[in-house]
NUBANU-341029 format. One record per residue (C-alpha): x, y, z negated; residue number from 1. Coordinates in pm, whole numbers, plus 50000, padded with zeros to 5 digits. Layout:
! residues N
{{X; Y; Z}; NUM}
...
***
This chain:
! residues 368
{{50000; 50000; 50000}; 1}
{{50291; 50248; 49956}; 2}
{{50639; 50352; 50115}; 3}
{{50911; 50208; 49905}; 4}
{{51267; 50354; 49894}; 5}
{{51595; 50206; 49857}; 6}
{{51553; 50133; 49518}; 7}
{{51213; 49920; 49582}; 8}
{{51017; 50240; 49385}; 9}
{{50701; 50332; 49555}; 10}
{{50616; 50636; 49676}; 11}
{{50373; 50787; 49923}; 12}
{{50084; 50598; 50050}; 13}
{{50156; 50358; 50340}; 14}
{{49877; 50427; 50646}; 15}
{{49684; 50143; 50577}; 16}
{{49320; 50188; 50508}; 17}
{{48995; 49929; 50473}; 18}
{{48786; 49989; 50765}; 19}
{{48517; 49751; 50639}; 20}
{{48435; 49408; 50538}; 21}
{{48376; 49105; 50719}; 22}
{{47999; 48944; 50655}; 23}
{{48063; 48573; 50675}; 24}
{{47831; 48288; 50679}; 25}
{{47958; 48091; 50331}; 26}
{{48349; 48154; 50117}; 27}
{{48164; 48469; 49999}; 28}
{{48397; 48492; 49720}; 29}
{{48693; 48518; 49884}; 30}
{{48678; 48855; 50085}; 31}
{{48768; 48914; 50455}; 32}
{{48853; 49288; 50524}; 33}
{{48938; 49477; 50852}; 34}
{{49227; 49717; 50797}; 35}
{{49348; 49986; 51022}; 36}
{{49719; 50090; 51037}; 37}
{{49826; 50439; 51113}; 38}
{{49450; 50616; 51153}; 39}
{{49550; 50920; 50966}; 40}
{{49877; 50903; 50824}; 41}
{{50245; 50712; 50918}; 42}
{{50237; 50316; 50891}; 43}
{{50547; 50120; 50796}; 44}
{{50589; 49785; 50777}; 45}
{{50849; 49547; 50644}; 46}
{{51060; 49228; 50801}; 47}
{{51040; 48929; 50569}; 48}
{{51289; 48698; 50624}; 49}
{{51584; 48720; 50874}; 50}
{{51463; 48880; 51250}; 51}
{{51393; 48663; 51523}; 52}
{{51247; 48369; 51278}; 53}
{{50911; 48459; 51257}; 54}
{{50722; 48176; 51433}; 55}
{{50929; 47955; 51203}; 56}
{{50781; 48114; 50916}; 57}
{{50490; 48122; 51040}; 58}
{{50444; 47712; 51121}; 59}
{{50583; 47671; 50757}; 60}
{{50285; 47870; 50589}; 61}
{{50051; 47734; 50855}; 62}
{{50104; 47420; 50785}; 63}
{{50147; 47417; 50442}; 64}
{{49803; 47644; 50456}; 65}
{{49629; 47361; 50646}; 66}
{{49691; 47081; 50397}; 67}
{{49530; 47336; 50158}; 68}
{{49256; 47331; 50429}; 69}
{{49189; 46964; 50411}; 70}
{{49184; 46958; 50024}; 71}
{{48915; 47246; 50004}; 72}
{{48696; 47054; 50271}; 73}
{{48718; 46695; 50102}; 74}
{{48633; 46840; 49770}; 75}
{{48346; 47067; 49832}; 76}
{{48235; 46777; 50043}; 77}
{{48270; 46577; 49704}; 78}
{{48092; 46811; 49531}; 79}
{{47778; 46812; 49725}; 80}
{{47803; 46444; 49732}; 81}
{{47818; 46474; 49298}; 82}
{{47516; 46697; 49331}; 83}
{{47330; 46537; 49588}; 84}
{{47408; 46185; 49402}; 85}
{{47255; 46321; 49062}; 86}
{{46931; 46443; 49218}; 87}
{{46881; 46133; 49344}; 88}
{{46887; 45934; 49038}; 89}
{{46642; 46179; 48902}; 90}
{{46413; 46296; 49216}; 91}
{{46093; 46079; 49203}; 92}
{{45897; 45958; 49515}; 93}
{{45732; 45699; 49675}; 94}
{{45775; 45317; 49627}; 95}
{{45978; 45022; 49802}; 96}
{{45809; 44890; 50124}; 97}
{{45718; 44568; 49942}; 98}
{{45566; 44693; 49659}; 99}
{{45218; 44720; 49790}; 100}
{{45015; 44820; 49497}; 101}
{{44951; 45185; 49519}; 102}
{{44924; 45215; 49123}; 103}
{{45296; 45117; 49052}; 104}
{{45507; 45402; 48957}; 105}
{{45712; 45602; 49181}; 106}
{{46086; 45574; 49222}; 107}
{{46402; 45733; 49248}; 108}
{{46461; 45809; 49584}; 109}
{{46825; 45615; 49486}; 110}
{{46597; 45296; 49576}; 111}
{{46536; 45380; 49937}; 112}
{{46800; 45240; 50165}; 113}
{{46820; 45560; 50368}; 114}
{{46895; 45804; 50114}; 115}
{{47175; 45506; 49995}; 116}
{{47286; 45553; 50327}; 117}
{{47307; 45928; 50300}; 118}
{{47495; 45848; 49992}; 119}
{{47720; 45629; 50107}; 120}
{{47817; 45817; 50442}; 121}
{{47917; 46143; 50187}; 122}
{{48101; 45894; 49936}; 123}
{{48321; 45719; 50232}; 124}
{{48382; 46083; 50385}; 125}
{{48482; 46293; 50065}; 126}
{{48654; 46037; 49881}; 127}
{{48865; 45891; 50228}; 128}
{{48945; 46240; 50300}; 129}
{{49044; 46333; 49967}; 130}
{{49270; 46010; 49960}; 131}
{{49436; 46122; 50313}; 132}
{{49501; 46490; 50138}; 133}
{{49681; 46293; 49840}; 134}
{{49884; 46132; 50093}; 135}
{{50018; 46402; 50273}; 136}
{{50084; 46578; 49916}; 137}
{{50273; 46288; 49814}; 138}
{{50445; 46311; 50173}; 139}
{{50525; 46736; 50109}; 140}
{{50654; 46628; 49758}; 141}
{{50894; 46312; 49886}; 142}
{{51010; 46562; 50129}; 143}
{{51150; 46784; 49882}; 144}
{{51216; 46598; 49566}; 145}
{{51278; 46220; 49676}; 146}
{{51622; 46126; 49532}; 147}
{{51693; 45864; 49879}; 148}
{{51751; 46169; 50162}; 149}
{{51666; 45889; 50425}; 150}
{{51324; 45909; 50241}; 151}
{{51293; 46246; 50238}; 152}
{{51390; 46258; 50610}; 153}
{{51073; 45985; 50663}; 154}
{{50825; 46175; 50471}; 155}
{{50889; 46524; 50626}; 156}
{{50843; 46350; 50999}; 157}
{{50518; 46163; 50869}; 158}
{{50400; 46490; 50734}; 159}
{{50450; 46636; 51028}; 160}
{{50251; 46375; 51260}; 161}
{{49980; 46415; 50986}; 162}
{{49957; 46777; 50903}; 163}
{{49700; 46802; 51179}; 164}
{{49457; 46501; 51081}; 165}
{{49473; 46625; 50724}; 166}
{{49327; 46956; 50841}; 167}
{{49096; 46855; 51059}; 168}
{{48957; 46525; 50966}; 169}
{{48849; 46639; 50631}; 170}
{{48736; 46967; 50758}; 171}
{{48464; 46813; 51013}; 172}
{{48360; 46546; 50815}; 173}
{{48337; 46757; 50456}; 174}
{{48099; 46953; 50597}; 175}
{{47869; 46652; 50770}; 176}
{{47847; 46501; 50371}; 177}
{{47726; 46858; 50279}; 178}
{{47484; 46853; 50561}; 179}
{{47391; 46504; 50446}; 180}
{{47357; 46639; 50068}; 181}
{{47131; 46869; 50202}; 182}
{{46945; 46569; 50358}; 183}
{{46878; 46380; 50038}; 184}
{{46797; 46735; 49794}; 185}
{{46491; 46730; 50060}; 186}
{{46331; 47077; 50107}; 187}
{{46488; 47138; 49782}; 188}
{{46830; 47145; 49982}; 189}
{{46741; 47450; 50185}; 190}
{{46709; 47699; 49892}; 191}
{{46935; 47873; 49662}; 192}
{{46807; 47729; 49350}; 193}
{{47036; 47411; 49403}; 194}
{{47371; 47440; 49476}; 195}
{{47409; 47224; 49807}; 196}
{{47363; 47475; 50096}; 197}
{{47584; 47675; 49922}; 198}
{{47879; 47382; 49966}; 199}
{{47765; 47363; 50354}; 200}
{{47811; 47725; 50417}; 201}
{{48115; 47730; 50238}; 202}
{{48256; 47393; 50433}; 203}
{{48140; 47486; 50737}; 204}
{{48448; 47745; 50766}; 205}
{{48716; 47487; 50731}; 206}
{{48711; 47330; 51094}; 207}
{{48791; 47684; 51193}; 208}
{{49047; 47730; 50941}; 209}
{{49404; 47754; 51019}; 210}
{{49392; 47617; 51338}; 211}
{{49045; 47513; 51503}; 212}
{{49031; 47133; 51522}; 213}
{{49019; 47146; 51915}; 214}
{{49384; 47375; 51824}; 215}
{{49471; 47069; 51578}; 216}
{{49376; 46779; 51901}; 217}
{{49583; 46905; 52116}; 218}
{{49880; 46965; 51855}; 219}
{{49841; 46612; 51783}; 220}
{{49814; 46460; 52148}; 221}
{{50046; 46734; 52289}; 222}
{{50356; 46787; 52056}; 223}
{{50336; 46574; 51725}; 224}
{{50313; 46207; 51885}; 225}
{{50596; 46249; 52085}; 226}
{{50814; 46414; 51883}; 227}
{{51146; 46277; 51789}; 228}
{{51064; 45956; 52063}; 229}
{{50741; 45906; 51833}; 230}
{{50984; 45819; 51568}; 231}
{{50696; 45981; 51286}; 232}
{{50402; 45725; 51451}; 233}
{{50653; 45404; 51438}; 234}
{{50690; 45563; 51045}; 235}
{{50342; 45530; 51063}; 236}
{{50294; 45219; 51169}; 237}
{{50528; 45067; 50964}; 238}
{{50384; 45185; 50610}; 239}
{{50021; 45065; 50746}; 240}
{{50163; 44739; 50825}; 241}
{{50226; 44713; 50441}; 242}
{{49902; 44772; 50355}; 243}
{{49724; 44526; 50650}; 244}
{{49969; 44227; 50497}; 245}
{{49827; 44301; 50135}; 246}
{{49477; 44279; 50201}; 247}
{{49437; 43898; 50049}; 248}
{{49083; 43885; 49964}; 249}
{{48846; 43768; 50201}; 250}
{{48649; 44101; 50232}; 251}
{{48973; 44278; 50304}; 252}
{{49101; 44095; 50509}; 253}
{{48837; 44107; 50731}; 254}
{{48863; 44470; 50706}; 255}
{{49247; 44443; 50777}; 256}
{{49148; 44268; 51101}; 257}
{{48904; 44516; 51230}; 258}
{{49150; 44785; 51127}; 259}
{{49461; 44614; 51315}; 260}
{{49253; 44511; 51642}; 261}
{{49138; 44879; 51720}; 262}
{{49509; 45003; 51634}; 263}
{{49635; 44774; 51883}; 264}
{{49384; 44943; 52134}; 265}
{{49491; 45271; 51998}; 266}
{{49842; 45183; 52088}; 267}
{{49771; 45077; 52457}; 268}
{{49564; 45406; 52510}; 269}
{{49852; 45640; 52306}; 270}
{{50146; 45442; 52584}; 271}
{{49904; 45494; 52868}; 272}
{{49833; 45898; 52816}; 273}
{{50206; 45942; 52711}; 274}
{{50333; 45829; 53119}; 275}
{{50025; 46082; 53230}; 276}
{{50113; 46330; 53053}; 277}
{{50503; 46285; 53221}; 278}
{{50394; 46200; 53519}; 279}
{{50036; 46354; 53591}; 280}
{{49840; 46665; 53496}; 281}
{{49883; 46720; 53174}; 282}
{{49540; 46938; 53206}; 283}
{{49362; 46644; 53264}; 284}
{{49535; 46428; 52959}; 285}
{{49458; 46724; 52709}; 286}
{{49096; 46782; 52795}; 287}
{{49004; 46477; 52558}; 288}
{{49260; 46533; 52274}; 289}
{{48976; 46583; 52088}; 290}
{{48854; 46238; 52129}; 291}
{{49238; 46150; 52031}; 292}
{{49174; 46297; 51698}; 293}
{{48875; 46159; 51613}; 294}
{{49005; 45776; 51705}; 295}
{{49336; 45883; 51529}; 296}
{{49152; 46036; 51254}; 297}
{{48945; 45760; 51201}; 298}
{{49215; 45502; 51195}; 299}
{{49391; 45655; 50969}; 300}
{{49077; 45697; 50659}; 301}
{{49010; 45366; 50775}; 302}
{{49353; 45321; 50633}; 303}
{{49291; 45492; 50326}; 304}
{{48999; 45328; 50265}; 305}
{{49166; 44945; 50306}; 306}
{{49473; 45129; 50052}; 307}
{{49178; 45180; 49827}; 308}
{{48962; 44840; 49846}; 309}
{{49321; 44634; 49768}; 310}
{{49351; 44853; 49431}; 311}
{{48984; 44782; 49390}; 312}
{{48984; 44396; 49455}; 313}
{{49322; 44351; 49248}; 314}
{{49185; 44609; 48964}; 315}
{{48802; 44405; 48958}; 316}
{{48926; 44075; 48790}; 317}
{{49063; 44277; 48548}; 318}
{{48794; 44542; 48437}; 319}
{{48733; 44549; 48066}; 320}
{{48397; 44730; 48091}; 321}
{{48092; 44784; 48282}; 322}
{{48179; 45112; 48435}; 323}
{{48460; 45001; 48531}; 324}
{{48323; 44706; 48732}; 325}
{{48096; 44961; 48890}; 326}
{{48356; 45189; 48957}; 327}
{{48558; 44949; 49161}; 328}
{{48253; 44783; 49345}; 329}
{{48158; 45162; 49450}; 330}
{{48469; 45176; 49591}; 331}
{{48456; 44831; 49802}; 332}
{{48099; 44894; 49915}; 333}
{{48248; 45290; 50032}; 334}
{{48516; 45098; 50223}; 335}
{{48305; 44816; 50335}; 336}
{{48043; 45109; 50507}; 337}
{{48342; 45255; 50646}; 338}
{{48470; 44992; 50828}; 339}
{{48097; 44849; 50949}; 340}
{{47954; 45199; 51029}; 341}
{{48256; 45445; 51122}; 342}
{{48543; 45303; 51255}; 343}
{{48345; 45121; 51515}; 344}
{{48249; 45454; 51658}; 345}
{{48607; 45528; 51815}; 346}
{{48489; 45267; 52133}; 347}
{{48350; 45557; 52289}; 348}
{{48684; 45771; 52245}; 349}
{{48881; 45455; 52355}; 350}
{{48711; 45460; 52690}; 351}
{{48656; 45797; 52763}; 352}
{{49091; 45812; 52656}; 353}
{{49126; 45473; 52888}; 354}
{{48984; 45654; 53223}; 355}
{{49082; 46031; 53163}; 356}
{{48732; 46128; 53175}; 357}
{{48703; 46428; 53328}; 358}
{{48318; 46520; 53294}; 359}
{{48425; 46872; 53022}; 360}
{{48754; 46927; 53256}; 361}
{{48534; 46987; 53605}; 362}
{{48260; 47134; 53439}; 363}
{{48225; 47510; 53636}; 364}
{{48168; 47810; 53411}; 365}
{{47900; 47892; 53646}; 366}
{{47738; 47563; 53603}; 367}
{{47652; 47688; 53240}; 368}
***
């Protein structure tokens, strides 16, 4: 706000005024201004950092900033699952199909399949997301503080392949759980008195975040697989191979298998698009990264999710309470709806990938 001298001691106002405030749809707490620089009097400003580095410091706040991005989308996604979960325990209405006596007492809607659905769909989102978030702040940490510098090394190139499936997985799929938590509170979801279309309009910001996700695709399919010969996905690939050989139980590894199968697909369709985009027009490879992300995204909470149902199966045997049982069957059923109702989604992405669809790339302006 003011001109400093040599000494760092302000002094005169710096030309930099508020023009006015930015009227947003949700994050109403956290203010966006418009500023004008040099209206009506002289505007300075001040090099951070050594000249000619800027972009570099730019990519290391940006990226940091969009890990921050995926946190605040998985956990306001939790939180309008919590809410959303607690009004359905509570909410009263109507009766199972079977029961056919029109006396009986109502329910809680927590009986009705679909609103378990609802449930389920905004458990496997938040929590997977919030798992992948962990990850890649585990990753940021190893990359600093692991004691092996080969490790350290690993983690910063797995961070980077990641950085833009931890922003925008969470941030699209946060948001779909809030519009689901909406779903369940009923009419009740669409006013102010209960707290779930306040989570939407605050989630709804984060796939614009720091990067759209359509910015985030083609960072992904463009630069961060290829980088270093694809030395960060054969990282990858190798820690999730870990994970596919521990899944022992019968439910996981069942899970394991549909999890291995499609990232053997993935594979062929990555090694296919990487010779186009050497070879052909890149144009044409790009205009589905955002199909890329998705199947990437998906395989890798599907990963997650089978990390999470091995510590649940091992940790079941061994509960000491009834919570705790519950706690870890939540968590298989989560993973179990996962696998049967998400990941089999990416087929689509898998063919449109497989023949370069072009129906978005020779679609005329004009044709709008």
């Amino acid at each position: 706000k003011f001109i400093v001298d040599e000494e760092g001691s302000a002094k005169e106002r710096n030309g930099v005024n508020l023009a006015g405030l930015i009227h947003k749809l949700g994050y109403r707490g956290t203010t966006s201004t418009a500023l004008s620089f040099g209206d009506d009097a002289p505007c300075h400003g001040y090099l951070v950092g050594e000249p000619h580095q800027g972009l570099k410091y730019m990519f290391q706040m940006m990226n940091e900033a969009r890990v921050g991005v995926g946190f605040g989308a998985a956990v306001i996604g939790y939180r309008g699952y919590m809410h959303s979960l607690e009004y359905a325990k509570d909410r009263l209405q109507g009766r199972k199909p079977s029961e056919k006596n029109p006396e009986a007492p109502q329910v809680p809607i927590i009986e009705h399949a679909d609103v378990r659905r609802m449930l389920l769909a905004q458990k496997a989102y938040s929590e997977g997301g919030l798992a992948l978030c962990l990850y890649g702040a585990r990753l940021m940490d190893d990359q600093h503080t692991h004691p092996d510098e080969h490790k350290r090394m690993e983690a910063g190139k797995l961070l980077d392949l990641l950085t833009p499936v931890i922003k925008a997985w969470p941030s699209e799929f946060g948001p779909k759980a809030n519009d689901l938590a909406i779903q369940v509170y009923g009419g009740a979801g669409y006013t102010r008195e209960y707290p779930a279309e306040q989570c939407w309009r605050d989630n709804r910001l984060n796939p614009i975040h720091e990067g759209t996700n359509g910015i985030q695709a083609l960072d992904l399919l463009g630069r961060k697989i290829w980088q270093d010969q694809s030395h960060g996905l054969q990282l990858l690939m190798q820690e999730m191979q870990v994970d596919l050989e521990a899944a022992t139980t019968d439910r996981c590894q069942q899970w394991a298998l549909s999890l291995s199968e499609t990232l053997q697909q993935a594979v062929k369709v990555t090694q296919s698009l990487g010779k186009s985009l050497m070879s052909e027009d890149p144009d044409r490879v790009l205009a589905n990264a955002s199909c890329y992300l998705h199947l990437f995204g998906h395989i890798i909470v599907s990963w997650m999710w089978l990390r999470q149902a091995n510590a649940a199966a091992k940790a079941l045997g061994s509960a000491n309470s009834d919570d705790e049982r519950s706690f870890y069957q939540g968590k298989l059923q989560a993973a179990q709806y996962f696998f049967h109702w998400e990941l089999p989604t990416v087929a689509q992405d898998l063919v449109l990938l497989k023949n370069q669809d072009d129906t978005c790339m020779n679609m005329k302006p004009e044709w709008f």
